[in-house]
C-alpha positions as CSV (number, residue, x, y, z in Angstrom):
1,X,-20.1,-157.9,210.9
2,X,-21.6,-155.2,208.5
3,X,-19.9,-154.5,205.3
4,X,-18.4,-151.2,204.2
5,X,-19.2,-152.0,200.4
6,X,-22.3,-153.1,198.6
7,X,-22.7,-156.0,196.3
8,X,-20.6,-154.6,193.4
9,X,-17.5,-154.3,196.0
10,X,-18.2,-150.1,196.2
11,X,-18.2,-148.1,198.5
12,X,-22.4,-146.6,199.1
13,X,-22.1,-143.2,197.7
14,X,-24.0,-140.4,199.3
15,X,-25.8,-137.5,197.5
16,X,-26.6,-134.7,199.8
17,X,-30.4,-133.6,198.7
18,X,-30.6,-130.4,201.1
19,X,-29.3,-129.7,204.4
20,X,-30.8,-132.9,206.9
21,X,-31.9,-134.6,203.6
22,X,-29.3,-137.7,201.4
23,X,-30.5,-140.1,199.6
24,X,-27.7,-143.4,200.3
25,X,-27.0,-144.7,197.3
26,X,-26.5,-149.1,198.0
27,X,-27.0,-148.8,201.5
28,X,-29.4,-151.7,202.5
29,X,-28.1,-154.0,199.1
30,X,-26.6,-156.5,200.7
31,X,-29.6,-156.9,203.3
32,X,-31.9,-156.7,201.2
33,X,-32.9,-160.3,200.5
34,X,-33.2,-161.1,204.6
35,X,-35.4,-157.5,204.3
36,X,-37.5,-159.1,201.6
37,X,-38.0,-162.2,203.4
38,X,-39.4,-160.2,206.4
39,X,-41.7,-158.5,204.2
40,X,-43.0,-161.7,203.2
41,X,-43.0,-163.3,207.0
42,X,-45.0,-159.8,207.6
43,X,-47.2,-160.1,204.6
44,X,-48.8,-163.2,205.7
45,X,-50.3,-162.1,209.4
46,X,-51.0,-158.5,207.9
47,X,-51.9,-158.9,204.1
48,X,-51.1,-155.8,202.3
49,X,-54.4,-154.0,201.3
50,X,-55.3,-150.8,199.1
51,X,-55.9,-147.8,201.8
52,X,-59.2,-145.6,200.8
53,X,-58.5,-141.7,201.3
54,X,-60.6,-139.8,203.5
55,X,-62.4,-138.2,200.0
56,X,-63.1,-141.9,199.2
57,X,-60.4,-142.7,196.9
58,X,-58.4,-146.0,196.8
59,X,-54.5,-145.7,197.0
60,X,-52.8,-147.5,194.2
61,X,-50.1,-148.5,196.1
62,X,-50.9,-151.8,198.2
63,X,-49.4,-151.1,201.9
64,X,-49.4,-153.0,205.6
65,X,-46.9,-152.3,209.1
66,X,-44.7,-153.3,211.4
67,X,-43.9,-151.8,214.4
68,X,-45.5,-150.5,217.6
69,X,-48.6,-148.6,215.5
70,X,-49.2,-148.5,211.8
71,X,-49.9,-145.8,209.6
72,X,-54.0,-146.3,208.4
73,X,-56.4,-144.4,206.3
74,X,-60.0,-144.1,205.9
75,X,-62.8,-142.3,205.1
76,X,-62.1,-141.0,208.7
77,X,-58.9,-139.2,208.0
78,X,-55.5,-140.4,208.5
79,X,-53.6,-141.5,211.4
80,X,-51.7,-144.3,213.2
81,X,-53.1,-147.0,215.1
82,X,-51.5,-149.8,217.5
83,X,-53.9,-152.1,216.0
84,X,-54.7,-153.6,212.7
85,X,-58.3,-152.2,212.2
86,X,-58.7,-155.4,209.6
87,X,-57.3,-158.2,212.1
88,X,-57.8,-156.2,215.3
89,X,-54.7,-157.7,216.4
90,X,-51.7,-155.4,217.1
91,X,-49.3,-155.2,214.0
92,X,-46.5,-157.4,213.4
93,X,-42.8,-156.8,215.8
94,X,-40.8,-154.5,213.5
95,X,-37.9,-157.4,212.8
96,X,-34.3,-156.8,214.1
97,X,-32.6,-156.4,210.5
98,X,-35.7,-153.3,209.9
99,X,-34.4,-151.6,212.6
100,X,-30.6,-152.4,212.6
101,X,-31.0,-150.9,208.5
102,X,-32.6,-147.8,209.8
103,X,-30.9,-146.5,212.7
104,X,-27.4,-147.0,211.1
105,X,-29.2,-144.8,207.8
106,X,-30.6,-142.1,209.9
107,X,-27.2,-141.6,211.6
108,X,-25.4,-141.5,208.7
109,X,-27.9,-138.9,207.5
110,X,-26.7,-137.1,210.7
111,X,-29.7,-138.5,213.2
112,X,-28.3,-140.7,215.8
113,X,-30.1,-142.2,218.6
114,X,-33.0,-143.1,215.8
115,X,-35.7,-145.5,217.8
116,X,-39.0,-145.1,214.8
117,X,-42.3,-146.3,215.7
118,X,-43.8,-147.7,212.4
119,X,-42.5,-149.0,209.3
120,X,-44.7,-148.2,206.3
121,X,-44.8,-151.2,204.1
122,X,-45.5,-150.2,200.1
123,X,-45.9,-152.7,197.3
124,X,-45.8,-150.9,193.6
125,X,-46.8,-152.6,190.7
126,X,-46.9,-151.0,187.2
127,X,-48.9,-147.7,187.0
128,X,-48.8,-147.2,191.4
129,X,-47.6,-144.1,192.4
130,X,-47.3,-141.9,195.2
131,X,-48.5,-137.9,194.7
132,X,-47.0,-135.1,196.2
133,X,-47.6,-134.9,199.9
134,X,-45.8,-133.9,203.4
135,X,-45.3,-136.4,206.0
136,X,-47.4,-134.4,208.8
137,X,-49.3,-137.4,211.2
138,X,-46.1,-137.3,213.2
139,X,-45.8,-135.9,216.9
140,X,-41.9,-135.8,216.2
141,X,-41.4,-133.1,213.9
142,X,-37.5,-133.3,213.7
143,X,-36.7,-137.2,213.6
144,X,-35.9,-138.5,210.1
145,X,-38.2,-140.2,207.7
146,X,-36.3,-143.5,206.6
147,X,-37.4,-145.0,203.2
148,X,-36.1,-147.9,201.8
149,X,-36.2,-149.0,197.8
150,X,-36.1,-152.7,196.8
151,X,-36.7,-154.1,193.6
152,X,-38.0,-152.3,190.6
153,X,-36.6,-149.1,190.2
154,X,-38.6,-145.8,190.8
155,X,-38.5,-142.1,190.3
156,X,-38.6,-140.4,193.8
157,X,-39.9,-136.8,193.3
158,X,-38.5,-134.3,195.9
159,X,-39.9,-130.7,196.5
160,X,-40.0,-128.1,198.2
161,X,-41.4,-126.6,201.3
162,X,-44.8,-125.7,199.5
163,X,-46.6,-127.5,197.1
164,X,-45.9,-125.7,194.1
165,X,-41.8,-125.3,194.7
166,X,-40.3,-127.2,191.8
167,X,-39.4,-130.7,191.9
168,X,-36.8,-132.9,191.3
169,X,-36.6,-136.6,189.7
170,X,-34.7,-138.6,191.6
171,X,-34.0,-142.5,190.3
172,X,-33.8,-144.8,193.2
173,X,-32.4,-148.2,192.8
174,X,-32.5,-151.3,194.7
175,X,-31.0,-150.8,198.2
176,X,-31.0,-147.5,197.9
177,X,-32.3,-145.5,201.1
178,X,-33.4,-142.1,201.5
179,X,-33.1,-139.9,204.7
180,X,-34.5,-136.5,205.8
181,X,-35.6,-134.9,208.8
182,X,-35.1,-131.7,211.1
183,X,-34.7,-128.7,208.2
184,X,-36.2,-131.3,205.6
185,X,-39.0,-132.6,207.5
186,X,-41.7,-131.5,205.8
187,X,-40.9,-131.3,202.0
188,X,-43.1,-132.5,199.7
189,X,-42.2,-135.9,197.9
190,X,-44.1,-138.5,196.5
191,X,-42.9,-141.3,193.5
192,X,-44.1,-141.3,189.8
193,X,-45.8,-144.2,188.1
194,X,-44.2,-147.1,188.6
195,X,-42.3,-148.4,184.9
196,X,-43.3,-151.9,184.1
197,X,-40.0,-154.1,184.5
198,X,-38.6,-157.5,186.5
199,X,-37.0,-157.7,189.1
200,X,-34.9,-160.8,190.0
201,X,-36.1,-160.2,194.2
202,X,-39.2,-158.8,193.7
203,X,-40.7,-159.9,190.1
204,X,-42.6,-157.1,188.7
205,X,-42.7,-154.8,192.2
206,X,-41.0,-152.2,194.1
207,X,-41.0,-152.7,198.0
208,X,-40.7,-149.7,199.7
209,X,-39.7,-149.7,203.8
210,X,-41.1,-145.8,205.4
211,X,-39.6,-145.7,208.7
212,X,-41.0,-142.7,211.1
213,X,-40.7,-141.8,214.8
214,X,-44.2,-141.2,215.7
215,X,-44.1,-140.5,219.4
């Protein structure tokens, strides 16, 4: 049976960003240990690893997948692959409590019938961060982006349309889940150097779970 009310005995609030955008505030709290131990479980048959950019930078943030392809990145550009280009075995079975977590978020951000095709896997330490950027490797231009916050605490910066629309600074907390899609597919977002801190789940990190429908 899933519960109404997070850890605290609340009620999740909900904070409407824009119309098809809310950020969920305590939705996935009281999974998120089982979350964290998949992460782990996952961890171990696809290691997380610093992506390079296609201008030869590497990412700060340490990421891997789950799910029927993964989100990669190289000096060859971006894009999702079925395989793990490091193992060249196919990524890891998105687990049941993943999946169960995001479809019930994307419908009550107002996008039932949710089936995504990746789960983005980021590990922030102190100083990792996440610039401004649009989701855009996607076929499905309408179905939610899912993004999960466990652990440390972040600031999750939300735009606009275009790059240079002004931007807000949003605090995410553990078990906190963000959802946008359809009108706010494609604003810019991106999350601000990570504060050092400790985290009695996580230590000194922030796990974040990015569920998209690819396909």
């Amino acid at each position: 049976m899933v519960s109404l009310f997070d850890s605290q005995g609340l009620p999740p609030s909900e904070e409407r960003l824009e119309e098809g955008a809310v950020l969920l505030r305590g939705f996935a709290a009281a999974e998120a240990p089982a979350l964290l131990e998949e992460v782990a479980r996952i961890a171990q048959t696809a290691p997380f690893r610093h992506l390079v950019t296609p201008g030869g930078y590497g990412m700060s943030v340490a990421m891997t997948n789950c799910g029927r392809v993964g989100w990669v990145s190289d000096r060859n550009g971006y894009r999702y692959d079925p395989v793990d280009p490091d193992s060249g075995a196919p990524w890891p079975v998105m687990p049941g409590v993943f999946l169960d977590v995001a479809v019930r978020a994307a419908a009550a951000g107002g996008f039932a019938g949710y089936d995504p095709d990746a789960c983005l896997i980021n590990r922030y330490v102190e100083g990792a961060k996440l610039g401004l950027h649009q989701d855009r490797d996607e076929k499905d231009a309408w179905a939610p982006i899912v993004s999960v916050s466990l652990g440390l605490p972040a600031v999750f910066l939300w735009g606009g349309k275009r790059r240079a629309d002004p931007v807000r600074r949003l605090r995410v907390e553990h078990g906190d889940v963000a959802v946008w899609g359809g009108p706010a597919r494609f604003v810019y977002h991106g999350v601000a150097p990570l504060r050092h801190g400790q985290h009695p789940l996580t230590a000194g990190a922030r796990i974040n779970l990015t569920f998209r429908k690819v396909f």
